[in-house]
Biopython code that builds the backbone (N, CA, C, O; Angstrom):
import numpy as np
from Bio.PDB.StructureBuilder import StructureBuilder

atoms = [
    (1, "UNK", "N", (-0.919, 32.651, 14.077)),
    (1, "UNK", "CA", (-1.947, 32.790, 13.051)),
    (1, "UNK", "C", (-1.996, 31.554, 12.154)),
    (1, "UNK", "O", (-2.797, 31.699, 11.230)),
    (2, "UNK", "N", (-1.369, 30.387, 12.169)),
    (2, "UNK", "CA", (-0.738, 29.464, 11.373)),
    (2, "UNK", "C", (-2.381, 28.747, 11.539)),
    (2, "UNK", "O", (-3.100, 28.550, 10.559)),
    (3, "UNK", "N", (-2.703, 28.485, 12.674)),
    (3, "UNK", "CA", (-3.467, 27.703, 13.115)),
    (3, "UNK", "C", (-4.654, 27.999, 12.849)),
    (3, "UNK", "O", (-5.418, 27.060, 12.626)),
    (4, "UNK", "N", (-5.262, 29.620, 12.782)),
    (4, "UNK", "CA", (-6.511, 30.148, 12.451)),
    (4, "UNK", "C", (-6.397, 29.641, 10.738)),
    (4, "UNK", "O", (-7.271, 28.984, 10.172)),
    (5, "UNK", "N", (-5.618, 29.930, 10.349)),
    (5, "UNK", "CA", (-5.017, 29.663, 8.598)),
    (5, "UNK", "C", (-5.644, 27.948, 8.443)),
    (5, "UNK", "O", (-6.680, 27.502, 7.950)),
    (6, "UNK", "N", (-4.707, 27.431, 8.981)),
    (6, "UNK", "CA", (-5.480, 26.110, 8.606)),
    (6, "UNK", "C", (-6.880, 25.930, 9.313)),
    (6, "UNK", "O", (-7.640, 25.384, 8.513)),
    (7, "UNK", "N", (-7.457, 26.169, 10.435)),
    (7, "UNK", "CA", (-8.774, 26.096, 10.351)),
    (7, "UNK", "C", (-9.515, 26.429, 9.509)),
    (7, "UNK", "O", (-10.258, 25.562, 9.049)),
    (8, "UNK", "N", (-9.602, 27.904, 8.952)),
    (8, "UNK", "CA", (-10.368, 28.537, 7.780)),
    (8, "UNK", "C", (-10.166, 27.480, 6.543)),
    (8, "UNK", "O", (-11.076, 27.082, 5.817)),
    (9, "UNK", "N", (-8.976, 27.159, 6.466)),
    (9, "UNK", "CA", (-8.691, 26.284, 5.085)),
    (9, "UNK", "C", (-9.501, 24.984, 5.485)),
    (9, "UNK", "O", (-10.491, 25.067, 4.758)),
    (10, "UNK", "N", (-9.625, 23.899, 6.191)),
    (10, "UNK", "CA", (-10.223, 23.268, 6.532)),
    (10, "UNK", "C", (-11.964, 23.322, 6.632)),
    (10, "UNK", "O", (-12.685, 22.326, 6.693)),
    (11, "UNK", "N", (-12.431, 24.776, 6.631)),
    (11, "UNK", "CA", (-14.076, 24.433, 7.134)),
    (11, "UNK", "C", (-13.962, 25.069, 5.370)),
    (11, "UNK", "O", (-14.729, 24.398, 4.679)),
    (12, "UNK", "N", (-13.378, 25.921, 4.705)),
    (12, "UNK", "CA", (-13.567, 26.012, 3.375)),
    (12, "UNK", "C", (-13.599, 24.981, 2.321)),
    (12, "UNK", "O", (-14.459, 24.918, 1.442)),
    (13, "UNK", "N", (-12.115, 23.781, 2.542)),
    (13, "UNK", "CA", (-12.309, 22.925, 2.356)),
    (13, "UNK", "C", (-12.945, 21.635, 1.792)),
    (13, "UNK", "O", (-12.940, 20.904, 0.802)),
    (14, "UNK", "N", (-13.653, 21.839, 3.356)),
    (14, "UNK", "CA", (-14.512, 20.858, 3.989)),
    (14, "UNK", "C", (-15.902, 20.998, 2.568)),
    (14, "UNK", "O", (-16.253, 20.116, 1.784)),
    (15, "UNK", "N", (-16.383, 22.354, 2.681)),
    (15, "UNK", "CA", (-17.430, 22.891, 1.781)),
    (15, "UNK", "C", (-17.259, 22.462, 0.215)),
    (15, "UNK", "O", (-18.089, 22.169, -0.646)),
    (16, "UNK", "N", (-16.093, 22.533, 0.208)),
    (16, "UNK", "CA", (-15.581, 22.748, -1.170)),
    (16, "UNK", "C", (-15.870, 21.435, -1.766)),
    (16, "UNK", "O", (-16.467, 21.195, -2.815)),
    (17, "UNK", "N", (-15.237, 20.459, -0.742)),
    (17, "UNK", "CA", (-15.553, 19.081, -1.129)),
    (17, "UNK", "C", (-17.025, 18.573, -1.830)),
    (17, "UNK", "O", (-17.280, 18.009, -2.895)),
    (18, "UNK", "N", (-17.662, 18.941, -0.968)),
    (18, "UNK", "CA", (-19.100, 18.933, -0.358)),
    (18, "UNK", "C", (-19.853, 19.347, -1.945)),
    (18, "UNK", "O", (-20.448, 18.621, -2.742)),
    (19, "UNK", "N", (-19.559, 20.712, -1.988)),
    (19, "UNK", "CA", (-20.054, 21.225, -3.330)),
    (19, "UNK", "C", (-20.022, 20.941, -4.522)),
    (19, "UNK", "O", (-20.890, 21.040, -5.390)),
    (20, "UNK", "N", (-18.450, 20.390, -4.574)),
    (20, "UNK", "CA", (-17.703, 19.821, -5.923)),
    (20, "UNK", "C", (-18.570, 18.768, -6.355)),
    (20, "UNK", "O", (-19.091, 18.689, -7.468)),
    (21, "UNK", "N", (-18.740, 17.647, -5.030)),
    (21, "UNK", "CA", (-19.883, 16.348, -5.406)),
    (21, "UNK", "C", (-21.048, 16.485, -5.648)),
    (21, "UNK", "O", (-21.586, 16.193, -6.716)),
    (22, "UNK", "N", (-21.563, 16.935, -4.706)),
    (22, "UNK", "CA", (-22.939, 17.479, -5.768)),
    (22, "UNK", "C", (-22.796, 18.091, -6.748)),
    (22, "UNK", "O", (-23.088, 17.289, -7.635)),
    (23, "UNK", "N", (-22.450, 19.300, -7.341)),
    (23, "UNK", "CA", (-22.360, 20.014, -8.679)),
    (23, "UNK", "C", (-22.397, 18.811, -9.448)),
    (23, "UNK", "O", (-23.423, 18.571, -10.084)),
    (24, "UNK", "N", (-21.770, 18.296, -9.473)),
    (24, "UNK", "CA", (-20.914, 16.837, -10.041)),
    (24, "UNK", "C", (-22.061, 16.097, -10.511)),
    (24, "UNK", "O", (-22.701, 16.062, -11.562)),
    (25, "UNK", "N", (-22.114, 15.517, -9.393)),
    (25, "UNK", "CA", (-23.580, 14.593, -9.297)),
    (25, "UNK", "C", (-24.727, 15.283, -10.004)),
    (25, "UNK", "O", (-25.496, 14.554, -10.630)),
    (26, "UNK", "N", (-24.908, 16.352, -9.996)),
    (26, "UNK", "CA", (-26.352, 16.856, -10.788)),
    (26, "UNK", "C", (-25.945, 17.210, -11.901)),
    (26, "UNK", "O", (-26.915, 17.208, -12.658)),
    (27, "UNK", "N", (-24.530, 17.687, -12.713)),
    (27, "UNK", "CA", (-24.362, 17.619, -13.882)),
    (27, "UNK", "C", (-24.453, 16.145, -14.598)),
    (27, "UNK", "O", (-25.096, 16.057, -15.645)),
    (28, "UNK", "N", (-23.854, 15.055, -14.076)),
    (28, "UNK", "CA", (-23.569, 14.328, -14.456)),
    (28, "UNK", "C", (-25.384, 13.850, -14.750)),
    (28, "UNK", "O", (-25.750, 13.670, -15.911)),
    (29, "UNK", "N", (-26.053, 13.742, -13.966)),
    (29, "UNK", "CA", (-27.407, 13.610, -13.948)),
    (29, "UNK", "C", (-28.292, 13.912, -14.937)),
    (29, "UNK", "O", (-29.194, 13.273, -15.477)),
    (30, "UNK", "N", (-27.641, 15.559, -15.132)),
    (30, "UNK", "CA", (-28.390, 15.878, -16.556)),
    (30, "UNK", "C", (-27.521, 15.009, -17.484)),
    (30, "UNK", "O", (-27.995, 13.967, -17.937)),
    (31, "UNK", "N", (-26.799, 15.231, -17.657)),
    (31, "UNK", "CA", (-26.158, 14.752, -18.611)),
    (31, "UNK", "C", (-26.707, 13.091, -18.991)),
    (31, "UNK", "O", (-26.753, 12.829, -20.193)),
    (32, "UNK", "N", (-26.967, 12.387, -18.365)),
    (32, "UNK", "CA", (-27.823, 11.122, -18.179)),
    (32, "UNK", "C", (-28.822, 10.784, -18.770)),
    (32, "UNK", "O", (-29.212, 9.729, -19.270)),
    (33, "UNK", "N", (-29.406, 12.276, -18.622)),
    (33, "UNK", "CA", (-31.247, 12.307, -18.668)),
    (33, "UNK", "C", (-31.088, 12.901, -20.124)),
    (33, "UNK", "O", (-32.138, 12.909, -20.767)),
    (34, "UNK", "N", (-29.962, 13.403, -20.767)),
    (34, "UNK", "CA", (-29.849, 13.764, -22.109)),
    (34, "UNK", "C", (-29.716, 12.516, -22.585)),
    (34, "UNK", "O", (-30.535, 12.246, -23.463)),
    (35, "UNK", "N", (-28.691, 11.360, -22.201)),
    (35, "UNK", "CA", (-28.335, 10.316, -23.366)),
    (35, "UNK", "C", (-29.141, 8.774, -22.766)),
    (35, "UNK", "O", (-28.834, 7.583, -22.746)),
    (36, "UNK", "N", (-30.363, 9.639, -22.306)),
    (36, "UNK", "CA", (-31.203, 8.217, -22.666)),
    (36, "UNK", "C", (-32.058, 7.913, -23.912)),
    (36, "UNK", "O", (-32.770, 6.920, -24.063)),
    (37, "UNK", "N", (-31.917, 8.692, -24.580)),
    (37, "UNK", "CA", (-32.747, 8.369, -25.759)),
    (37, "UNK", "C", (-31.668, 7.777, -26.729)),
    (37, "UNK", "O", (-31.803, 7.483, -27.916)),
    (38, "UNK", "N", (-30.788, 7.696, -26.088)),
    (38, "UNK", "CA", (-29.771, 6.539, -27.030)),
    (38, "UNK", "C", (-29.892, 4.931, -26.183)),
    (38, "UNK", "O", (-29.856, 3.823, -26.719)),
    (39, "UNK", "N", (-30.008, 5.180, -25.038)),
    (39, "UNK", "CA", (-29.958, 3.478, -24.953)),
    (39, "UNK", "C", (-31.774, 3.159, -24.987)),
    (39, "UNK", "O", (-32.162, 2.078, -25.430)),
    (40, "UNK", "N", (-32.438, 3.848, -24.654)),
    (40, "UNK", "CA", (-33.724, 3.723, -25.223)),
    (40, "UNK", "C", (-34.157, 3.145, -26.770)),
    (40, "UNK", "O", (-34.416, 2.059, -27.290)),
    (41, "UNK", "N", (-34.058, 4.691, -27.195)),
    (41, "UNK", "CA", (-34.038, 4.604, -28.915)),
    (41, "UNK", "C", (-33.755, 4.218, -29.916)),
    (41, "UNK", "O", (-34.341, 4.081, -30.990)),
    (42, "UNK", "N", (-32.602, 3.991, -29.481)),
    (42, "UNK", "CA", (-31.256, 3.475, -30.439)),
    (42, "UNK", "C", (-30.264, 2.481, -30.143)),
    (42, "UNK", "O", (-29.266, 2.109, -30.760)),
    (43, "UNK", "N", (-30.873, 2.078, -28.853)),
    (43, "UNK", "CA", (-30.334, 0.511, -28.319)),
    (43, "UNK", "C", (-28.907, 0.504, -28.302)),
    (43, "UNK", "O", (-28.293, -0.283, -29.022)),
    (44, "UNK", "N", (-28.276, 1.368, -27.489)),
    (44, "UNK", "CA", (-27.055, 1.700, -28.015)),
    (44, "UNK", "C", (-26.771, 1.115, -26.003)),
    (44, "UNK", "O", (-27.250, 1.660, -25.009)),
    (45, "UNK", "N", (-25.813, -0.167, -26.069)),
    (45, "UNK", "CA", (-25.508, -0.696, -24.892)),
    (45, "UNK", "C", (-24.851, 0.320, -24.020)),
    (45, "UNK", "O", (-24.240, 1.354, -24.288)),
    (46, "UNK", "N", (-25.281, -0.519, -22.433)),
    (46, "UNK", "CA", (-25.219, 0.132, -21.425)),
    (46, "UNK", "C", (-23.716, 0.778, -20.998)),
    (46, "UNK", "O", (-23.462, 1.901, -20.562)),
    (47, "UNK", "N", (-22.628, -0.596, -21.349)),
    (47, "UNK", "CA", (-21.781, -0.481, -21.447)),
    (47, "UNK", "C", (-20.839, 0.917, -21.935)),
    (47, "UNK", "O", (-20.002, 1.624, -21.372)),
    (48, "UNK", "N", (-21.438, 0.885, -23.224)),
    (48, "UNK", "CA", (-21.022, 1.862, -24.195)),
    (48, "UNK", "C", (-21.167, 3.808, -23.285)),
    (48, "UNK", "O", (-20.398, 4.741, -23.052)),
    (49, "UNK", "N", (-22.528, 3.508, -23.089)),
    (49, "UNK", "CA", (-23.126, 4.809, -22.214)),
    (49, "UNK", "C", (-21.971, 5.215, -21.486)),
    (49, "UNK", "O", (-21.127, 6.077, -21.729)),
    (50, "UNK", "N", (-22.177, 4.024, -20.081)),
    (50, "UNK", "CA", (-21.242, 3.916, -18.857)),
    (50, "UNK", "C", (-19.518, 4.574, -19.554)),
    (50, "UNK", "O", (-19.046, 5.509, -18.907)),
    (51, "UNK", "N", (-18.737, 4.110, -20.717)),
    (51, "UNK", "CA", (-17.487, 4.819, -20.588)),
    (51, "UNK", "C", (-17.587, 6.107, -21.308)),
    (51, "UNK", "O", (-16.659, 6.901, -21.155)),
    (52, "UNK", "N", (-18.748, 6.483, -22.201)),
    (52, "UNK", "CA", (-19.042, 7.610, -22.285)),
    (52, "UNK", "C", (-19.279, 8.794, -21.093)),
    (52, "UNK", "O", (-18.729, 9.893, -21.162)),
    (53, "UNK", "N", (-19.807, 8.562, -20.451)),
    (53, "UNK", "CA", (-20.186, 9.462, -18.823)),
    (53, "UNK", "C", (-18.696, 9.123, -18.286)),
    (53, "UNK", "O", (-18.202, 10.068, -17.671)),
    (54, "UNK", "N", (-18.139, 8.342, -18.355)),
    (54, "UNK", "CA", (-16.324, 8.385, -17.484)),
    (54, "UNK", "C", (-15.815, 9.036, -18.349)),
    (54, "UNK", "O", (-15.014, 9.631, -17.630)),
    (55, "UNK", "N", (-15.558, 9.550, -19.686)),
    (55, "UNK", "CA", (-14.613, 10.631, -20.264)),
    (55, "UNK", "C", (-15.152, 12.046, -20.014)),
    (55, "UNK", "O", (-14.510, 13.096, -19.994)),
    (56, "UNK", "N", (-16.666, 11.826, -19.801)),
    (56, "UNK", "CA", (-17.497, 13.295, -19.855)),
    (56, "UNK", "C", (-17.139, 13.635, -18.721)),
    (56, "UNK", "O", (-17.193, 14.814, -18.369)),
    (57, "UNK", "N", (-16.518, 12.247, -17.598)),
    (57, "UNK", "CA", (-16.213, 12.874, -16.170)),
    (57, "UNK", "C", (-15.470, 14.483, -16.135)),
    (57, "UNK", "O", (-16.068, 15.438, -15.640)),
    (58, "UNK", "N", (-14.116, 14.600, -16.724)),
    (58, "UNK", "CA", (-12.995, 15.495, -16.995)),
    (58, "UNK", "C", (-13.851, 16.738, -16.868)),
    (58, "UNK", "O", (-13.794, 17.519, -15.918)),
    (59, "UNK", "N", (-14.638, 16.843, -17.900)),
    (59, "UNK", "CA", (-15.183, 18.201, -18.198)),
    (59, "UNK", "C", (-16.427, 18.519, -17.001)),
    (59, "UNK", "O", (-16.111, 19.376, -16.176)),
    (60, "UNK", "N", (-17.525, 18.025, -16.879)),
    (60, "UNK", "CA", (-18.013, 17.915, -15.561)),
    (60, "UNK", "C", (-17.178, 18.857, -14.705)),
    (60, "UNK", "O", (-17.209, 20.084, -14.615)),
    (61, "UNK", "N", (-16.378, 17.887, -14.066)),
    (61, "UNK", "CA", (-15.511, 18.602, -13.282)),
    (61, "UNK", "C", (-15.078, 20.026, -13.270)),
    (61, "UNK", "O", (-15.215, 20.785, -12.311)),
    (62, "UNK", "N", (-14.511, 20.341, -14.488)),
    (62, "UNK", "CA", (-13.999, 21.848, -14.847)),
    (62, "UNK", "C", (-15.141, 22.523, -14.823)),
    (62, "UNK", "O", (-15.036, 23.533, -14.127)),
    (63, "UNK", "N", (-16.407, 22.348, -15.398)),
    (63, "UNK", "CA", (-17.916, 22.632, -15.272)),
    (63, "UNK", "C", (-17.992, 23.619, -13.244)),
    (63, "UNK", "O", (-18.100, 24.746, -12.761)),
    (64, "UNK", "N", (-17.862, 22.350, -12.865)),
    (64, "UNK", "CA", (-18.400, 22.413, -11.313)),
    (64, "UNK", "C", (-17.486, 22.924, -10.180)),
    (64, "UNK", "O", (-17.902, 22.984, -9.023)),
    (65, "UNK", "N", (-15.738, 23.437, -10.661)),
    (65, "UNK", "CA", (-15.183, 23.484, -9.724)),
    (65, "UNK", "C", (-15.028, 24.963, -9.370)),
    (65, "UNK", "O", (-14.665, 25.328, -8.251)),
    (66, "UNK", "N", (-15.393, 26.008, -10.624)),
    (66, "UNK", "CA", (-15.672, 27.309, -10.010)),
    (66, "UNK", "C", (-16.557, 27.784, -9.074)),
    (66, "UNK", "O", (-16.325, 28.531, -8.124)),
    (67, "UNK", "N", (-17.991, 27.096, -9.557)),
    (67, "UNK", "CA", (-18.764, 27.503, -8.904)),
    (67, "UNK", "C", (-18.721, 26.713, -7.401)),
    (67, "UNK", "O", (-19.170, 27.336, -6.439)),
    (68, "UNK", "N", (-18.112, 25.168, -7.166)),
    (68, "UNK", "CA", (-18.129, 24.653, -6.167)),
    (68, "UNK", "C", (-17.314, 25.976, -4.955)),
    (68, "UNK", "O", (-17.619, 26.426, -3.850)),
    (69, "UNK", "N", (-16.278, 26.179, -5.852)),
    (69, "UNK", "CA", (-15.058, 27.293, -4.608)),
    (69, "UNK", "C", (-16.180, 28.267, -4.361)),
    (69, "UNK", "O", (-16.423, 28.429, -3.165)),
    (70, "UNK", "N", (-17.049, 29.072, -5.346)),
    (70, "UNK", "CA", (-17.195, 29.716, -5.002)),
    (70, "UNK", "C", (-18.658, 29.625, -3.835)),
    (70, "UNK", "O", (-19.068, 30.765, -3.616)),
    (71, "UNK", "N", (-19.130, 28.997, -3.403)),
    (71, "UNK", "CA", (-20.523, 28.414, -3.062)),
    (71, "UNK", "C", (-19.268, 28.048, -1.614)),
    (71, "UNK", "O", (-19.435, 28.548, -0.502)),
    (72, "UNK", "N", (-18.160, 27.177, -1.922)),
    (72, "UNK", "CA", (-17.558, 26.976, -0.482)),
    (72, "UNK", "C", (-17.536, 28.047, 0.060)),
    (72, "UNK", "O", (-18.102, 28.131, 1.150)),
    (73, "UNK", "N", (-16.935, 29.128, -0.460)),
    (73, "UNK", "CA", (-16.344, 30.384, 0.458)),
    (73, "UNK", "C", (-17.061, 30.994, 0.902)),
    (73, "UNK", "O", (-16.757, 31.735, 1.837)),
    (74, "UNK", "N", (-18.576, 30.910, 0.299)),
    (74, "UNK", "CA", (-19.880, 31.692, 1.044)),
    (74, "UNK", "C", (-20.317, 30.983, 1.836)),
    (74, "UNK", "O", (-20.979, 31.601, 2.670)),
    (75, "UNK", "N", (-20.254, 29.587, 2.048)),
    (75, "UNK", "CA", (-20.798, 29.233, 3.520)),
    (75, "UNK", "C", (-19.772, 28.972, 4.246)),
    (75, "UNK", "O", (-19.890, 29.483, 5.360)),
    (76, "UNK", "N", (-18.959, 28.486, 4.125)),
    (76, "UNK", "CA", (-17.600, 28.688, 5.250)),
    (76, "UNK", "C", (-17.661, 29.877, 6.242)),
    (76, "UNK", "O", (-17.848, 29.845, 7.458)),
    (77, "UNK", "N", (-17.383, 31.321, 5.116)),
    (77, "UNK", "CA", (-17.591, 32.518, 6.088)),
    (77, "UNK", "C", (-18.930, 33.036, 6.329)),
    (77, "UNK", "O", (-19.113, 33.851, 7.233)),
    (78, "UNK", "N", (-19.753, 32.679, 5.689)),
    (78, "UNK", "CA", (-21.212, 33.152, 6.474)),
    (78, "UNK", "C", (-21.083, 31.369, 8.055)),
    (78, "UNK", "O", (-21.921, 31.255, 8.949)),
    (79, "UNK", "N", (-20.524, 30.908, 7.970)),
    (79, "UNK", "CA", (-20.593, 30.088, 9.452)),
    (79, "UNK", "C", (-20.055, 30.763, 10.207)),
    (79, "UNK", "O", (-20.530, 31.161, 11.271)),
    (80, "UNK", "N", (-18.890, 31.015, 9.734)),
    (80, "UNK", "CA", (-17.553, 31.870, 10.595)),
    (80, "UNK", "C", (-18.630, 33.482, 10.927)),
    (80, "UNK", "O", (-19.023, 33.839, 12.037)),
    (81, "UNK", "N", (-18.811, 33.987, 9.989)),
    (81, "UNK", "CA", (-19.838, 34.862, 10.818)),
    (81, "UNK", "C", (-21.035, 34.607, 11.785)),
    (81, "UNK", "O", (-21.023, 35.243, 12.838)),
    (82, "UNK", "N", (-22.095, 33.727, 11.542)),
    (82, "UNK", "CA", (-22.405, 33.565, 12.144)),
    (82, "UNK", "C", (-22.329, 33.153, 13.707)),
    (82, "UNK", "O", (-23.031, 33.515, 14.651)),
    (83, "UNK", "N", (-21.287, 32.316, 13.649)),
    (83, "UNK", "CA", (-20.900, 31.641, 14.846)),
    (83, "UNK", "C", (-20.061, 32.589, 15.655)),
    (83, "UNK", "O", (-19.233, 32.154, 16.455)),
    (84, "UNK", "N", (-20.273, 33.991, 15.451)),
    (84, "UNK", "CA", (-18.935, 34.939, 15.693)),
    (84, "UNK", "C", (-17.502, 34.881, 15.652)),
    (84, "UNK", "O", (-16.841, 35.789, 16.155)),
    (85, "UNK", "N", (-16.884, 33.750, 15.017)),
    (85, "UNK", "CA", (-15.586, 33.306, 14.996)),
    (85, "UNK", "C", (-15.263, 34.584, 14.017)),
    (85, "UNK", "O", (-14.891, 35.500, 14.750)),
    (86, "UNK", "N", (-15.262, 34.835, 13.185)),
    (86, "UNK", "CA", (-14.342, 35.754, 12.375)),
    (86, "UNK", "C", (-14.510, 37.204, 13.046)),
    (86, "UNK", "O", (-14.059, 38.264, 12.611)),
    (87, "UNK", "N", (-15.255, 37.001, 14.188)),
    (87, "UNK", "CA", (-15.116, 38.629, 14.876)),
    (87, "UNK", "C", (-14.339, 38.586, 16.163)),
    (87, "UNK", "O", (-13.761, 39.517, 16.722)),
    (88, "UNK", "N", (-14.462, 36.993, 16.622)),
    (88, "UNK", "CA", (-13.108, 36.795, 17.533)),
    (88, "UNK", "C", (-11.678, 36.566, 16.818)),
    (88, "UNK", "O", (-10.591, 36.504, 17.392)),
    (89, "UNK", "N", (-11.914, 36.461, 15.504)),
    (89, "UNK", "CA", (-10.206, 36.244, 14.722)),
    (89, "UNK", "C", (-9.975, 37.935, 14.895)),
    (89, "UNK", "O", (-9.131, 38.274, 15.725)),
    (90, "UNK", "N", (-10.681, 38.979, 14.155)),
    (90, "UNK", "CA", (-10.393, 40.323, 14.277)),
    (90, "UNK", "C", (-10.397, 40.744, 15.401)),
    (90, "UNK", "O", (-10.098, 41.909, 15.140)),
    (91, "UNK", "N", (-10.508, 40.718, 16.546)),
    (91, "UNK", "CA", (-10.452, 40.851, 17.756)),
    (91, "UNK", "C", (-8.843, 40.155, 18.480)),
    (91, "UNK", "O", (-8.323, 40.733, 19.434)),
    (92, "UNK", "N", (-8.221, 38.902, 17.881)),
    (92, "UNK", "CA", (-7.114, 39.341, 18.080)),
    (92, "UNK", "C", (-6.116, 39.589, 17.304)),
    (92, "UNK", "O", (-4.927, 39.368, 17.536)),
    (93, "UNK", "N", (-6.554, 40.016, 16.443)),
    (93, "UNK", "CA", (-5.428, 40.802, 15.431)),
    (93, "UNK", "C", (-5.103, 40.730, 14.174)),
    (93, "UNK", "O", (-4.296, 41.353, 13.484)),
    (94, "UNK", "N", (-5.975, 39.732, 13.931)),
    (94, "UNK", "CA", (-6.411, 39.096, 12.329)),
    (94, "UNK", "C", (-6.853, 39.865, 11.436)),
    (94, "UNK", "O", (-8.065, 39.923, 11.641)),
    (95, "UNK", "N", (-6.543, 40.617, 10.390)),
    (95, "UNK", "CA", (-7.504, 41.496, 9.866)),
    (95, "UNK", "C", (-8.042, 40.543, 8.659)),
    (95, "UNK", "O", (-7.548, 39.451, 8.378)),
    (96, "UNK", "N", (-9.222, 41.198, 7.950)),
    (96, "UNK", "CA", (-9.742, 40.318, 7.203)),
    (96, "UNK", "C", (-9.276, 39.839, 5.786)),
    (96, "UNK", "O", (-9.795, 38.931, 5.136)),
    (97, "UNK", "N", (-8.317, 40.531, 5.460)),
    (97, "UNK", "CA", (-7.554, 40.139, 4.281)),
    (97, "UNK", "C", (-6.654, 39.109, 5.123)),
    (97, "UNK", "O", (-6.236, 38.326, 4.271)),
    (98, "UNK", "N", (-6.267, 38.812, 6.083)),
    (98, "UNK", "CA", (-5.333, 37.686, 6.675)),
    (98, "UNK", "C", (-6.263, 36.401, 6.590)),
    (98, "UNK", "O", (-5.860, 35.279, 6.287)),
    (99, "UNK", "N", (-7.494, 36.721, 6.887)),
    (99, "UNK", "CA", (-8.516, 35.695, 7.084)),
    (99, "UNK", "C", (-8.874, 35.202, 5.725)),
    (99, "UNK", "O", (-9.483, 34.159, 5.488)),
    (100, "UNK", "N", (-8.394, 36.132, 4.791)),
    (100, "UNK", "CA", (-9.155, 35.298, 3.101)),
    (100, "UNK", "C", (-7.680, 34.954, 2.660)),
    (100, "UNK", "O", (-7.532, 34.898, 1.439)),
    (101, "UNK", "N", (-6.421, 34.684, 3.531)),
    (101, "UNK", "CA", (-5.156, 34.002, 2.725)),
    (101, "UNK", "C", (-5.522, 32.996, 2.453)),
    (101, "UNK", "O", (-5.451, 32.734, 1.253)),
    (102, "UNK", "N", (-6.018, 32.060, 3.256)),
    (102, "UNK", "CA", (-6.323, 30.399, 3.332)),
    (102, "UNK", "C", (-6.512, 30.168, 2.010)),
    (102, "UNK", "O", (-5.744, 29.427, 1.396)),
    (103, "UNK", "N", (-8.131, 31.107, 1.094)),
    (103, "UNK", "CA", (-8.936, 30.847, 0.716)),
    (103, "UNK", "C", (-8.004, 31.124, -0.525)),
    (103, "UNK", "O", (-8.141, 30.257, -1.389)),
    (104, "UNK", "N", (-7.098, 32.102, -0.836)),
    (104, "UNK", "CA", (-6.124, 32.077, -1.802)),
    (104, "UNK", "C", (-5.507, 31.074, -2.156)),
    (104, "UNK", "O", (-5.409, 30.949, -3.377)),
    (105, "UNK", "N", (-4.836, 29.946, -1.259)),
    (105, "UNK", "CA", (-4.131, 29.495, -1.519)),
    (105, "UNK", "C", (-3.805, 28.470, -3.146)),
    (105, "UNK", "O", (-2.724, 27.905, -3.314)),
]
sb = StructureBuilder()
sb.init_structure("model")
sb.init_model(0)
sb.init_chain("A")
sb.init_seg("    ")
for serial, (resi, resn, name, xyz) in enumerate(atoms, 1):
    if name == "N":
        sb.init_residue(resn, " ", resi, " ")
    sb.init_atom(name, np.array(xyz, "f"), 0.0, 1.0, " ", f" {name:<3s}", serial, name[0])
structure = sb.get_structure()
């Protein structure tokens, strides 16, 4: 079962990654489209902006990483369903709480 374990962890993963960057990317985006009326308006250098958006990075992040897991784990196993893999894991002996350890980890 070691091996079904790390597959599942891997295509969850895989998603997770996937999600985290975008979330990311479109917060950070708004967040952008909020502080242009400072380098616009208020002539406030680019520079300045730029290490502002790298501390806002931190939080962003914490922002995007619930919902990223949770957005992974729904397409991971809607693939795994689809593709019938999680009905060939229960088929040999996997039950489905074995199949959401990965996703615990």
């Amino acid at each position: 079962m070691k091996k079904l374990h790390r597959y599942i962890f891997g295509e969850v993963f895989t998603y997770f990654l996937l999600c985290l960057f975008l979330l990311t990317f479109v917060l950070l985006l708004n967040r952008i489209f909020q502080l242009t009326d400072l380098v616009v308006g208020k002539g406030v250098p680019f520079g300045l902006l730029a290490r502002l958006l790298l501390t806002l990075m931190p939080v962003l992040l914490l922002a995007a990483l619930p919902a990223a897991a949770l957005i992974a784990c729904i397409l991971a196993f809607s693939r795994l369903s689809n593709d019938s893999e999680s009905i060939a894991m229960t088929a040999t002996g996997m039950s489905l709480y074995s199949q959401l350890v990965p996703v615990g980890v």
